[in-house]
Short mmCIF file of the C-alpha atoms (twelve columns), coordinates in Angstrom:
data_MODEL
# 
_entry.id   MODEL 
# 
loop_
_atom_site.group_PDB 
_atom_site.id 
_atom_site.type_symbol 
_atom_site.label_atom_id 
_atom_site.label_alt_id 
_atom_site.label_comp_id 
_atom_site.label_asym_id 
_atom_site.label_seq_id 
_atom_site.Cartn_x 
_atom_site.Cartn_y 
_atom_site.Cartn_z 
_atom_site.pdbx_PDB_model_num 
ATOM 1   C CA . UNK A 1   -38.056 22.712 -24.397 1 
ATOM 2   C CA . UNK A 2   -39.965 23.894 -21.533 1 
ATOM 3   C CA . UNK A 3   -40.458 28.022 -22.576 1 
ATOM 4   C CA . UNK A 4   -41.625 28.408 -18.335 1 
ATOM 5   C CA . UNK A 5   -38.666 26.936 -16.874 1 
ATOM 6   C CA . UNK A 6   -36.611 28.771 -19.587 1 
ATOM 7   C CA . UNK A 7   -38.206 31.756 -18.621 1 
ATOM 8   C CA . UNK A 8   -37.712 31.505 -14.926 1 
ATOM 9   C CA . UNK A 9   -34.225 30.774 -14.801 1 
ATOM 10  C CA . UNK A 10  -33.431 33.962 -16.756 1 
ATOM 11  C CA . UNK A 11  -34.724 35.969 -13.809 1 
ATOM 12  C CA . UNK A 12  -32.022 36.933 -11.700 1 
ATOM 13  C CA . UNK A 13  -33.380 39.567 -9.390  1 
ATOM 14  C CA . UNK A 14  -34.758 39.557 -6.630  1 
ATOM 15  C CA . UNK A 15  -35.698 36.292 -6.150  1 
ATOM 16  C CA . UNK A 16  -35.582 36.420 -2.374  1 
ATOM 17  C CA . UNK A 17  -37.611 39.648 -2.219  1 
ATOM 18  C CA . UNK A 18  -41.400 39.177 -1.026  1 
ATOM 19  C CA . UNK A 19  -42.598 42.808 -1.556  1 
ATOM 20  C CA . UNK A 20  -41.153 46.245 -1.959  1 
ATOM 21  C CA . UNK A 21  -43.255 49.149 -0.059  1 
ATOM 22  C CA . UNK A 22  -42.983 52.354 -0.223  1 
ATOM 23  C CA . UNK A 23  -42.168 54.669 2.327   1 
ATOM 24  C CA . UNK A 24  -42.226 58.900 2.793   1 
ATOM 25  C CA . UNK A 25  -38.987 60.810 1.302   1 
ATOM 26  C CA . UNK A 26  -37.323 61.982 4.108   1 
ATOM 27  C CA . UNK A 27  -38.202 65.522 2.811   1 
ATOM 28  C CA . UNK A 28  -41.862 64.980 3.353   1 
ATOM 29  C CA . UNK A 29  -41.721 63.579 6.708   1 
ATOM 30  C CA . UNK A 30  -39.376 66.253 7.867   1 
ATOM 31  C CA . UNK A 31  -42.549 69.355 6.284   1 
ATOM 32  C CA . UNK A 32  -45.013 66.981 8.123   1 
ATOM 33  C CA . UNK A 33  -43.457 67.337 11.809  1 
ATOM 34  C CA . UNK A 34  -40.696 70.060 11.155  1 
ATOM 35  C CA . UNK A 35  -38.194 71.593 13.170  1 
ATOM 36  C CA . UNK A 36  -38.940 74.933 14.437  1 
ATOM 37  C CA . UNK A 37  -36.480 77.265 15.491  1 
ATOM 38  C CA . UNK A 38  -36.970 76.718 19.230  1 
ATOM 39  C CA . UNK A 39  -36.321 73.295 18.750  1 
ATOM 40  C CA . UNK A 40  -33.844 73.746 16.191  1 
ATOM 41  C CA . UNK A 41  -31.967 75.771 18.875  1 
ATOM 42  C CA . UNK A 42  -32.062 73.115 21.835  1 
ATOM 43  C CA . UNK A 43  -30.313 70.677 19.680  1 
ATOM 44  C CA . UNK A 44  -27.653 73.321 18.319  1 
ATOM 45  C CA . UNK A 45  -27.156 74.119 21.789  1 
ATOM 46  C CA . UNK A 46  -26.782 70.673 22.983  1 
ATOM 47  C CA . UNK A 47  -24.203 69.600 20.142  1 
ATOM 48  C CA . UNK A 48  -22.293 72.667 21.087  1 
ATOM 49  C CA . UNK A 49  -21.991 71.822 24.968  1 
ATOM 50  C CA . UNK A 50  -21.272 68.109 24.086  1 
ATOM 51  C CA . UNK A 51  -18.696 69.048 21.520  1 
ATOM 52  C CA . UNK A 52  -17.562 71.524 24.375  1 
ATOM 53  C CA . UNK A 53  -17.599 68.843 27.280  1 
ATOM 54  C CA . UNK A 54  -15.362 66.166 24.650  1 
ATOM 55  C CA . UNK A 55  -12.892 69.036 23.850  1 
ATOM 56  C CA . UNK A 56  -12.377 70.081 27.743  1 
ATOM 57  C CA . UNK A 57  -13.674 73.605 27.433  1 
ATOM 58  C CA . UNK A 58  -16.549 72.576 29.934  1 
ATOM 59  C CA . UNK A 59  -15.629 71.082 32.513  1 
ATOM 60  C CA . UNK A 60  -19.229 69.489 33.584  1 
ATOM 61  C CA . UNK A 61  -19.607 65.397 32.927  1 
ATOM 62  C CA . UNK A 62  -21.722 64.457 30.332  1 
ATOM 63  C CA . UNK A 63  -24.328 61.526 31.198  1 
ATOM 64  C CA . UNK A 64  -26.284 59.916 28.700  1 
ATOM 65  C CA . UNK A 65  -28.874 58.356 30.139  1 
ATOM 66  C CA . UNK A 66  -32.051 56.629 29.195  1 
ATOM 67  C CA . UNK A 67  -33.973 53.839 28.024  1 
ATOM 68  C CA . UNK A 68  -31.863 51.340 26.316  1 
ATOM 69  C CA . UNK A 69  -34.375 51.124 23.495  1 
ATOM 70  C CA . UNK A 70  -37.975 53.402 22.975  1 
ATOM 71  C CA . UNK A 71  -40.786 51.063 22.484  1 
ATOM 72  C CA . UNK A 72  -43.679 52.842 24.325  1 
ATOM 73  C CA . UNK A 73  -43.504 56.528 23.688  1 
ATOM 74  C CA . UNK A 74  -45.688 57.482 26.511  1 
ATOM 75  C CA . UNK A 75  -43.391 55.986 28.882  1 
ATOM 76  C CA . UNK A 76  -40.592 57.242 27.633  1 
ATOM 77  C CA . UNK A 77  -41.643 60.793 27.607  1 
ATOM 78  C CA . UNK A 78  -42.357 60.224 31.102  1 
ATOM 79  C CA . UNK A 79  -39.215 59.055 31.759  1 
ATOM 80  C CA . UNK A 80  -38.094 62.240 29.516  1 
ATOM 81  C CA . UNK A 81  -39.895 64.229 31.688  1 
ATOM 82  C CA . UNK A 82  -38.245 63.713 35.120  1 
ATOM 83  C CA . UNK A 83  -34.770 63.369 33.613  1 
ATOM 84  C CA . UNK A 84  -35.360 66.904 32.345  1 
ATOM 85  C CA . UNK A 85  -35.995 68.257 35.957  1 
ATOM 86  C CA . UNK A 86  -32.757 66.404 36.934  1 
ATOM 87  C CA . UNK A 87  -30.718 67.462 34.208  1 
ATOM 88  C CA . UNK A 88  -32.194 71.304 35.332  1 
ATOM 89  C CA . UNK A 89  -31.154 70.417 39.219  1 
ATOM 90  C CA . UNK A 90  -27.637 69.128 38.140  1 
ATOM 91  C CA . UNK A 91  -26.951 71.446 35.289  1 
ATOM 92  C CA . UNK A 92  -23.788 73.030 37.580  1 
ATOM 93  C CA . UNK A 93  -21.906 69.761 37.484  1 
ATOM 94  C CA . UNK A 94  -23.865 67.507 34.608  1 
ATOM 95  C CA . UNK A 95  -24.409 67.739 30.635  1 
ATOM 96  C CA . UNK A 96  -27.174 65.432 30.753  1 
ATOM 97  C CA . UNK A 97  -28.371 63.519 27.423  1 
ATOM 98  C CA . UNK A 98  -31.642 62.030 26.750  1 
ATOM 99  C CA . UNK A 99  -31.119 58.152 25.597  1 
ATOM 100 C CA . UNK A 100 -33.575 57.791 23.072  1 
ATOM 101 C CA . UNK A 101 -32.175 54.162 21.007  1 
ATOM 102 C CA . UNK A 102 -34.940 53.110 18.135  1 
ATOM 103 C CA . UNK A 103 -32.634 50.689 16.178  1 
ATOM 104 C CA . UNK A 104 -32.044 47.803 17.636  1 
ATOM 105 C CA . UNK A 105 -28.775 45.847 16.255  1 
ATOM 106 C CA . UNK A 106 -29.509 41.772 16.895  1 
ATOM 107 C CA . UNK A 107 -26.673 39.039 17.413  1 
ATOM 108 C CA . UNK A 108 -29.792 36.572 15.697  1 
ATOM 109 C CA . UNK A 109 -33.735 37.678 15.740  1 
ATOM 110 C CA . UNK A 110 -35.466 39.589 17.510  1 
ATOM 111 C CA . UNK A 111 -37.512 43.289 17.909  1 
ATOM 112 C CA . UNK A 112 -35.194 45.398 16.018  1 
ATOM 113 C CA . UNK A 113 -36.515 48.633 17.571  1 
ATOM 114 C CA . UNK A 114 -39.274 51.052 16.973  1 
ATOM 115 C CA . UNK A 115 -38.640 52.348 13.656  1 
ATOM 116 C CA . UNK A 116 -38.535 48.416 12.276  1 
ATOM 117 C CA . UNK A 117 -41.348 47.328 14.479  1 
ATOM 118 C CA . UNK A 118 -43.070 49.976 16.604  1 
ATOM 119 C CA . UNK A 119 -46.367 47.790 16.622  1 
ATOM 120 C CA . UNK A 120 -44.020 45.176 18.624  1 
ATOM 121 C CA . UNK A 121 -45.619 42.553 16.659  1 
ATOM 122 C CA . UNK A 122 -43.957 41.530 13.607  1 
ATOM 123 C CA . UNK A 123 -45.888 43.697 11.676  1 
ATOM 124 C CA . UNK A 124 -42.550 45.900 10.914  1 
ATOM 125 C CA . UNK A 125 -44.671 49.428 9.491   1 
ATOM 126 C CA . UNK A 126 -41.576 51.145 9.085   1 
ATOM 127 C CA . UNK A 127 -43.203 54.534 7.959   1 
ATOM 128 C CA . UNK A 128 -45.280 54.313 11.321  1 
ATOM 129 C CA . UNK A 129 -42.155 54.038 13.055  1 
ATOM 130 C CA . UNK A 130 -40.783 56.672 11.585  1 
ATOM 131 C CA . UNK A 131 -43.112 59.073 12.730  1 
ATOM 132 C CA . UNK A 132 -43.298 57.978 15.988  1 
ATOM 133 C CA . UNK A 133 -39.427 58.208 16.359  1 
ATOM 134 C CA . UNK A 134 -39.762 61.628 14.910  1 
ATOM 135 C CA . UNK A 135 -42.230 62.572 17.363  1 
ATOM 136 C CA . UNK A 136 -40.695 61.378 20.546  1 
ATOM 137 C CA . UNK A 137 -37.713 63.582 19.480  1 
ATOM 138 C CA . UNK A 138 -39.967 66.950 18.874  1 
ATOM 139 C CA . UNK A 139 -41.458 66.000 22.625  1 
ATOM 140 C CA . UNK A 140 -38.026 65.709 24.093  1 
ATOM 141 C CA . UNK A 141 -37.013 68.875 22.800  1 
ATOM 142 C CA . UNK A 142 -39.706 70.598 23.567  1 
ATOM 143 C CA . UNK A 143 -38.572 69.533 27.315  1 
ATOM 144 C CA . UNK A 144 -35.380 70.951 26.447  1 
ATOM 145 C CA . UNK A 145 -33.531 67.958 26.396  1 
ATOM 146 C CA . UNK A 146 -31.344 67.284 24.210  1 
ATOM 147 C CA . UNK A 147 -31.088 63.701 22.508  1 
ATOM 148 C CA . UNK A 148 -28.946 61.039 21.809  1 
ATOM 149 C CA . UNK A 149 -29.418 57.713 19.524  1 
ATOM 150 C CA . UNK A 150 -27.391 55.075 17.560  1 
ATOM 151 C CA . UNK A 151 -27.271 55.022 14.310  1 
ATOM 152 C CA . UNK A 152 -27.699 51.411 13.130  1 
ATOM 153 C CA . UNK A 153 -27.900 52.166 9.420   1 
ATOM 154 C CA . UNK A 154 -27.495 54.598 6.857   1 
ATOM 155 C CA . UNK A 155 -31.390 55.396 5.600   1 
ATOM 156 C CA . UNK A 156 -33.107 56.304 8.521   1 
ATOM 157 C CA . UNK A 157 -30.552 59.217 9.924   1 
ATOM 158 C CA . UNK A 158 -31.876 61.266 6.755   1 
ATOM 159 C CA . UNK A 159 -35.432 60.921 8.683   1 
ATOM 160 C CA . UNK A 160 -34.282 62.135 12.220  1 
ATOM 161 C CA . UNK A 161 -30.506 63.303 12.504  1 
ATOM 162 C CA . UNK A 162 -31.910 67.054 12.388  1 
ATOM 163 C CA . UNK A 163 -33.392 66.341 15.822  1 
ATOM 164 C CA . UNK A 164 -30.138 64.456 17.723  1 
ATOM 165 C CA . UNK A 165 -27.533 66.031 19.737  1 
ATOM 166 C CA . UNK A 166 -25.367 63.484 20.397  1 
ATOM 167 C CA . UNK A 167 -24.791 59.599 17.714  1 
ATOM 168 C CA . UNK A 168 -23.574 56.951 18.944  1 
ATOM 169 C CA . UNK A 169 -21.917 53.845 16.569  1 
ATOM 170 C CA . UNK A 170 -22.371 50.392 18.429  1 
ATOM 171 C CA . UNK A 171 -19.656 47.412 18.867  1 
ATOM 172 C CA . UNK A 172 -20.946 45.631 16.439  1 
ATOM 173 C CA . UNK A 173 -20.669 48.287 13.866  1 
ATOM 174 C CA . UNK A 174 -17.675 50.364 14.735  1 
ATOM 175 C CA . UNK A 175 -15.402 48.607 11.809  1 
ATOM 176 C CA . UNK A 176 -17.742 48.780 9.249   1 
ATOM 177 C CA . UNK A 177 -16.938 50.549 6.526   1 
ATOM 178 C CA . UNK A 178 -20.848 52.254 5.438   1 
ATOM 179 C CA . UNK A 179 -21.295 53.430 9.594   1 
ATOM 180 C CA . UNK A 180 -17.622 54.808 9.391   1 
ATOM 181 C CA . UNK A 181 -18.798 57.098 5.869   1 
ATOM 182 C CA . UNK A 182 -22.041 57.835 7.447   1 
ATOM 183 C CA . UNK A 183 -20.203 59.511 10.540  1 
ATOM 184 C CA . UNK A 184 -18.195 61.546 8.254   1 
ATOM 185 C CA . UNK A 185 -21.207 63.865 7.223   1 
ATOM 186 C CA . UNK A 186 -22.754 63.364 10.297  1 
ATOM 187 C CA . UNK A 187 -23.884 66.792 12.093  1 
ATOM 188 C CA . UNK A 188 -23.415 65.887 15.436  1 
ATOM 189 C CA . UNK A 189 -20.418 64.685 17.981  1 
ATOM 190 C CA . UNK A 190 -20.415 61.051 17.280  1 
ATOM 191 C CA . UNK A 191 -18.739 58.302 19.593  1 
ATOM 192 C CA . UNK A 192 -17.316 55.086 18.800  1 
ATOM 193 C CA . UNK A 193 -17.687 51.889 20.452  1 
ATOM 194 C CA . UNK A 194 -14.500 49.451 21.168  1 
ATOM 195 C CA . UNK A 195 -14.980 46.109 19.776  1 
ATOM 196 C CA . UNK A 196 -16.824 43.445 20.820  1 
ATOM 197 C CA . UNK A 197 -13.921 41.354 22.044  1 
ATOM 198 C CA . UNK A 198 -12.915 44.406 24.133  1 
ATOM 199 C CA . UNK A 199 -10.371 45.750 21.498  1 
ATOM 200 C CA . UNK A 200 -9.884  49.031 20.943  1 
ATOM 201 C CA . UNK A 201 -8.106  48.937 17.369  1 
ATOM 202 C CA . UNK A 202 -11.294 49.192 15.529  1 
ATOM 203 C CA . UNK A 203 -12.731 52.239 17.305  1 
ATOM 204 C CA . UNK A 204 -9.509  54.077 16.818  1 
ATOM 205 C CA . UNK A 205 -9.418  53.741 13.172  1 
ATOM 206 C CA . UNK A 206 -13.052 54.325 12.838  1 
ATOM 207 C CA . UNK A 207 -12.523 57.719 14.657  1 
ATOM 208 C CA . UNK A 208 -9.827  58.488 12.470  1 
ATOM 209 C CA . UNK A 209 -11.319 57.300 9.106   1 
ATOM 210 C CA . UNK A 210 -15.248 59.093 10.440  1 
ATOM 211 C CA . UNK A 211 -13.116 62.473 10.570  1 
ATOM 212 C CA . UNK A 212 -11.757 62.256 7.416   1 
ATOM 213 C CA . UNK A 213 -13.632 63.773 3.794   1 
ATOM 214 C CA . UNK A 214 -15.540 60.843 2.350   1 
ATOM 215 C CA . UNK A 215 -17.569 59.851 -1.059  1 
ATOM 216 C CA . UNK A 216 -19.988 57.393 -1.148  1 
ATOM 217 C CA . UNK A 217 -23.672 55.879 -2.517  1 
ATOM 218 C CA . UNK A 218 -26.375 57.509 0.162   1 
ATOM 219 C CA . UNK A 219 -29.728 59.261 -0.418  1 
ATOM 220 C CA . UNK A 220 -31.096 62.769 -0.546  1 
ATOM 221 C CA . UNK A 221 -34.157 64.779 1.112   1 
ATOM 222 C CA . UNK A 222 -35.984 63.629 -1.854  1 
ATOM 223 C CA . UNK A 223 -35.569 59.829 -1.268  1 
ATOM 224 C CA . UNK A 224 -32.879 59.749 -4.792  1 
ATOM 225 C CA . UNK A 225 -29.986 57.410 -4.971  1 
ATOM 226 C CA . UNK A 226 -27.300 60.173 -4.783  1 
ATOM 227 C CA . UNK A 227 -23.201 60.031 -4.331  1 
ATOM 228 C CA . UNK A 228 -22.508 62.067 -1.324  1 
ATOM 229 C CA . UNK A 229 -19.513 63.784 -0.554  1 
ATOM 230 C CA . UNK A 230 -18.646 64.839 3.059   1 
ATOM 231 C CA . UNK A 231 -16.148 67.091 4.482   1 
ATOM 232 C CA . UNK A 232 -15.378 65.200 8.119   1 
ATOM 233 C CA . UNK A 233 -16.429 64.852 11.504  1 
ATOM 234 C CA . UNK A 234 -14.043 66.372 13.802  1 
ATOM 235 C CA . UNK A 235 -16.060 65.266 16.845  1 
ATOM 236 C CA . UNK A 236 -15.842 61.948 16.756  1 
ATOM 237 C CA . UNK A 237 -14.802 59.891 19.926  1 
ATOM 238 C CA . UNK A 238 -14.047 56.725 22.032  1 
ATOM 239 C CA . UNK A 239 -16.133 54.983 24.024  1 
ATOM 240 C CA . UNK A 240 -15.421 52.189 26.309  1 
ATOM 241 C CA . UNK A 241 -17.970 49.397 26.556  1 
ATOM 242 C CA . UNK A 242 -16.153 46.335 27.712  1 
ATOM 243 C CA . UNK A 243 -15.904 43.307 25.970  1 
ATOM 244 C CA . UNK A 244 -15.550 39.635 25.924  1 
ATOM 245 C CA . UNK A 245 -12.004 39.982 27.347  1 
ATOM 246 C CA . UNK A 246 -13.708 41.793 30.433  1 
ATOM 247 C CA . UNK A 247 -14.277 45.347 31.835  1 
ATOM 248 C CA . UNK A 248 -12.585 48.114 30.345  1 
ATOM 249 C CA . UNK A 249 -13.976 51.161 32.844  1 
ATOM 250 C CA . UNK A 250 -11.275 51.236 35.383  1 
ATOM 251 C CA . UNK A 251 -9.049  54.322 35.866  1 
ATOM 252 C CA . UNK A 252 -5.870  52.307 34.310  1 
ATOM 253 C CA . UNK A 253 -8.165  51.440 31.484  1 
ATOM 254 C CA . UNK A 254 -9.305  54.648 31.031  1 
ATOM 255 C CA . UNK A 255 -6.175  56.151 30.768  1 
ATOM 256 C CA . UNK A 256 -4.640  53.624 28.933  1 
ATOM 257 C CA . UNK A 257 -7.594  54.289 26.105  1 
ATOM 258 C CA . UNK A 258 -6.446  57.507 26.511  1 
ATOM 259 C CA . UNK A 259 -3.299  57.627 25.567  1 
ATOM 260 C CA . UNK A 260 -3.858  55.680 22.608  1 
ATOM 261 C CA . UNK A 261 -5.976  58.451 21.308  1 
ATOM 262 C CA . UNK A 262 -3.444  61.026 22.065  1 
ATOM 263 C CA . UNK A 263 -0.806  58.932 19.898  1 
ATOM 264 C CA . UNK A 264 -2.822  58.771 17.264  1 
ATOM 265 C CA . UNK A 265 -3.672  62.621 17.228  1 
ATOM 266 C CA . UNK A 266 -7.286  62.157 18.086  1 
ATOM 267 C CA . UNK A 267 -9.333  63.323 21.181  1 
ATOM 268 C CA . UNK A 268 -7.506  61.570 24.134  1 
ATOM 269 C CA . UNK A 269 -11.077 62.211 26.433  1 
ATOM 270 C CA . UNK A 270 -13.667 59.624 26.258  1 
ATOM 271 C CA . UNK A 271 -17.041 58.279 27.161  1 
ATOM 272 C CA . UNK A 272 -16.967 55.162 29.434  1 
ATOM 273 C CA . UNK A 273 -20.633 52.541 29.179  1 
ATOM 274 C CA . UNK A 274 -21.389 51.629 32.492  1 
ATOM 275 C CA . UNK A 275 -23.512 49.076 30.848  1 
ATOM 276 C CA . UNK A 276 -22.877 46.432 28.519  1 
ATOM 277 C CA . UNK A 277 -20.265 44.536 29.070  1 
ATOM 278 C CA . UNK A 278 -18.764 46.681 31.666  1 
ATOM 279 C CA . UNK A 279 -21.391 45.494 33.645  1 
ATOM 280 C CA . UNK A 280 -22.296 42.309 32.800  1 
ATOM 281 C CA . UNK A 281 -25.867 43.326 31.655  1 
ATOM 282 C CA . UNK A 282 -26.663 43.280 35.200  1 
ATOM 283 C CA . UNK A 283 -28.507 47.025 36.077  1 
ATOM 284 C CA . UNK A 284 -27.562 46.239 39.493  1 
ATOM 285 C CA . UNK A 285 -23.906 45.912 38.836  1 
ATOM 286 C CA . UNK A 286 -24.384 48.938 36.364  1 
ATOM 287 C CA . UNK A 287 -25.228 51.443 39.267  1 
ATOM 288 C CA . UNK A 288 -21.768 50.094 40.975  1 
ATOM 289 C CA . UNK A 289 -19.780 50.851 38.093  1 
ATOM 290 C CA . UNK A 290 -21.485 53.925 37.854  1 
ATOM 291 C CA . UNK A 291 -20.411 54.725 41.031  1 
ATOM 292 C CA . UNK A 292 -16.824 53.701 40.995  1 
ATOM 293 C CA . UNK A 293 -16.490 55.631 38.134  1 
ATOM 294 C CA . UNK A 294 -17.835 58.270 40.270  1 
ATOM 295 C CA . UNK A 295 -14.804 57.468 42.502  1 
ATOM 296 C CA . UNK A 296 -12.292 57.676 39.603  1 
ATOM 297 C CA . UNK A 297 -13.359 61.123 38.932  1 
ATOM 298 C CA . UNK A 298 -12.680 62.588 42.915  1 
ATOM 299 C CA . UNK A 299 -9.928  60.301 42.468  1 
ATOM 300 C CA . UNK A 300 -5.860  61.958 41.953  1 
ATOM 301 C CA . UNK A 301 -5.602  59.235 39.110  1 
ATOM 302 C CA . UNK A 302 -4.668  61.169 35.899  1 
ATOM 303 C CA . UNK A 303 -7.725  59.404 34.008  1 
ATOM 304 C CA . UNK A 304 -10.217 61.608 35.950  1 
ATOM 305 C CA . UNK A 305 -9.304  64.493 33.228  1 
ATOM 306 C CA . UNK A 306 -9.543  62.065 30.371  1 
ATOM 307 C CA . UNK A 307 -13.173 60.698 31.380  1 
ATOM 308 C CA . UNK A 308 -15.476 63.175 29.473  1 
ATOM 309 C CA . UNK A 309 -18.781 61.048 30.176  1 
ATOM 310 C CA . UNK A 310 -20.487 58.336 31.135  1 
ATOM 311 C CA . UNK A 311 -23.488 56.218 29.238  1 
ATOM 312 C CA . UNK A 312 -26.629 54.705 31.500  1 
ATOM 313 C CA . UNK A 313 -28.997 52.551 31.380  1 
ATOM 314 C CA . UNK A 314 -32.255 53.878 32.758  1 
ATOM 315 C CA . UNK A 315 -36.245 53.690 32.794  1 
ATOM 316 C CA . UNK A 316 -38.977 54.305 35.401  1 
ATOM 317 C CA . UNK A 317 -38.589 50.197 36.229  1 
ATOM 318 C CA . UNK A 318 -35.671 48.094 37.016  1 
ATOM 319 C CA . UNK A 319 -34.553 45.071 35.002  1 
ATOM 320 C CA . UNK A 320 -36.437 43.643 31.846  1 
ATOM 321 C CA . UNK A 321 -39.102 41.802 30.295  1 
ATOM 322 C CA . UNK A 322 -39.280 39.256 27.670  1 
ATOM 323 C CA . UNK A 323 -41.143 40.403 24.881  1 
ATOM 324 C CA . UNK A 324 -42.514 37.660 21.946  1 
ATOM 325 C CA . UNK A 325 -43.697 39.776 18.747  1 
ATOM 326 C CA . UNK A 326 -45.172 36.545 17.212  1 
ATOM 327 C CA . UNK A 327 -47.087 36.009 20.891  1 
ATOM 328 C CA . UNK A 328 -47.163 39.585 22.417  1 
ATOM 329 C CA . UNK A 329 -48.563 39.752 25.685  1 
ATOM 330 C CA . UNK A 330 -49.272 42.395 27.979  1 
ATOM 331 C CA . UNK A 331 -46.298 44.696 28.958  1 
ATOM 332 C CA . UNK A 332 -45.203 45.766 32.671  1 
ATOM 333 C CA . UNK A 333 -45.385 49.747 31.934  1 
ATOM 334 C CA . UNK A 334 -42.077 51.727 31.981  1 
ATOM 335 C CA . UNK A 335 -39.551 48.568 31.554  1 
ATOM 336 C CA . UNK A 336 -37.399 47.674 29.282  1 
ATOM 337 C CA . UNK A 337 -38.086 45.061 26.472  1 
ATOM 338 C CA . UNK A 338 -34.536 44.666 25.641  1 
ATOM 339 C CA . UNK A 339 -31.298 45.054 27.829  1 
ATOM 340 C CA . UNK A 340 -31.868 45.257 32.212  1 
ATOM 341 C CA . UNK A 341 -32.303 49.087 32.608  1 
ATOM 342 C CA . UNK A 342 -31.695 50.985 36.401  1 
ATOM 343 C CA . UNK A 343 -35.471 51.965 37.767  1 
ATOM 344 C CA . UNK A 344 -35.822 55.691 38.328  1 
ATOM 345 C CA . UNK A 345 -35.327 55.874 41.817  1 
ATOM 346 C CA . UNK A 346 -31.674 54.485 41.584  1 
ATOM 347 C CA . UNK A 347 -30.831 56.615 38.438  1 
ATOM 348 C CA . UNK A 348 -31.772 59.557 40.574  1 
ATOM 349 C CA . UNK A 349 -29.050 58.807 43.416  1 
ATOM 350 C CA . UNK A 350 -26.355 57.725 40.579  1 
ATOM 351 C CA . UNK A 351 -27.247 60.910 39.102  1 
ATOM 352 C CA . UNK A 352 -26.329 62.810 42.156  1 
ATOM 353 C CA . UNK A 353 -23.654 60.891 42.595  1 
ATOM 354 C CA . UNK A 354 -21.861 61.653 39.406  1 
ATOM 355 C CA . UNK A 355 -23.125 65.491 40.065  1 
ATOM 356 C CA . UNK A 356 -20.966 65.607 43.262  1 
ATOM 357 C CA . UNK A 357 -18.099 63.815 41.777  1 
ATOM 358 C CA . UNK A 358 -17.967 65.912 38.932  1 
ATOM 359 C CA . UNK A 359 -18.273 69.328 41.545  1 
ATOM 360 C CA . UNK A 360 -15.301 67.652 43.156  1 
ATOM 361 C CA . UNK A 361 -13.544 67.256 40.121  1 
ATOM 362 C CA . UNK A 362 -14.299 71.140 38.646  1 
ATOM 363 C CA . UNK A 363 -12.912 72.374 42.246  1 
ATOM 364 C CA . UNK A 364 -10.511 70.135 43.196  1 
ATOM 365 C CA . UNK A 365 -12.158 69.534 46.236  1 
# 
């Protein structure tokens, strides 16, 4: 008998794992960069004006706008920068939401954000990333904006979720089961995409099952294995990304969605993506949904009351690059590496677009 072979084929762990490495407990990265009270106090007040805006209490649009995904830090906080003195200029007529996406989710391969990879070259030094998604956040903040991300999985919100306003659960996770229990004990207003055929079943039930008390297997501050109970989110929402079946942003659409909602009990307002596959992935068609959906709200369609916000697409330069972690190459500054994105200057007319439709709106003007 060969004792080796016998040996090896008793193993029946991990055979498919190369290495396991370490990273911080999310207890020590949060004493390392922590959140002060002035900080702590833009992102209370941004959940409570979101949660506001989704209920109807304030009338204002919320806009969540940004990046589609953080991979230079610089540039984004430049980007952070002049959406802050926008969002100050439109505050009147605009909740306005800092995009700041750094999970990626990938139909194959690909640069799965800047927490996996924020090297952009394969090199995937998640506790770098971690830090550096940390400290956009503090920066943000500090501008007084508040923040909004997707959560893509269920570690890394225990290493940032302190810091966001706003969560957002993508198409391709909306029925799944873990994302659904990780909402539930979420701290923030959390939305829902529809699926990625366009259906809105899945979204529903996740915004039913996300506000109801759930157990399950998570972590803790200290990095433990721990069984964690929640109590509900009763801010979760719908929002309307289009799908394979087509657009899903028109006023009929949006009302439809709406009334759904309302037979099911939960929040009949909603969030429409101008993005995605409401747009084709084009940023130029983007800015013309934007602004049709800026015609739905002066509009005397009944969905103009049941459209509570709208999610961009936005960084200092139009469209996107291709980007090659295993043959990086040098990087046009300020645009995107992974969906088109609108370039600043547009943003800023959309912007004041959706600021006039919304004053329209508030006054019935």
């Amino acid at each position: 008998m060969n004792l080796t072979s016998t040996k090896h084929s008793n193993r029946t762990s991990d055979l498919r794992v190369s290495e396991f490495l370490p990273l911080p407990a999310p207890a020590d990265l949060l004493a390392e960069l922590p959140l002060t009270d002035e900080l702590a106090g833009v992102v209370s007040r941004g959940r409570e004006d979101i949660r506001a805006v989704l209920n109807g209490a304030d009338d204002r649009l919320l806009v969540i706008v940004g990046p589609c995904s953080i991979h230079d830090p610089v540039a984004g906080l430049e980007y952070a920068a002049r959406l802050a003195a926008a969002a100050e200029e439109h505050r009147s007529d605009l909740l306005v939401v800092l995009r700041a996406y750094f999970e990626k989710p990938r139909t194959t391969v690909g640069w799965k954000g800047l927490i996996n990879d924020p090297r952009l070259d394969g090199s995937h030094d998640i506790a770098t990333g971690l830090f550096a998604a940390r400290r956009f956040l503090i920066a943000a903040a500090e501008l007084g904006l508040p923040t909004g991300t997707e959560f893509l999985e269920p570690i890394s919100p225990q290493y940032v979720a302190d810091l966001v306003s706003w969560g957002a659960i993508g198409a391709r996770t909306t029925e799944s089961q873990i994302h659904r229990q990780l909402v539930s004990g979420l701290s923030m207003p959390v939305g829902f995409k529809n699926g990625t055929d366009g259906s809105l079943q899945i979204a529903v039930d996740a915004c039913d099952a996300a506000s109801a008390p759930q157990s399950f297997l998570g972590i803790d501050g200290a990095g433990r294995a721990s069984m964690v109970r929640t109590a509900g989110n009763p801010d979760t929402h719908l929002i309307l990304r289009g799908g394979s079946s087509g657009p899903n942003y028109s006023a009929p659409d949006v009302l439809a969605a709406s009334e759904t909602l309302a037979g099911k009990g939960l929040n009949p307002r909603l969030i429409v993506d101008a993005s995605h596959a409401n747009s084709g992935k084009n940023h130029h068609r983007q800015a013309e949904v934007a602004l049709e959906l800026a015609a739905t709200l002066e509009s005397g369609h009944d969905a103009r009351h049941r459209l509570a916000g709208v999610m961009l697409e936005s960084f200092l330069v139009g469209g996107a690059q291709p980007h090659d972690s295993e043959n990086p190459r040098p990087l046009t500054y300020g645009q995107s590496i992974t969906d088109k994105c609108m370039d600043w200057d547009t943003s800023a007319v959309i912007l004041e677009a959706l600021a006039a439709a919304s004053r329209r709106r508030r006054t019935g003007a």
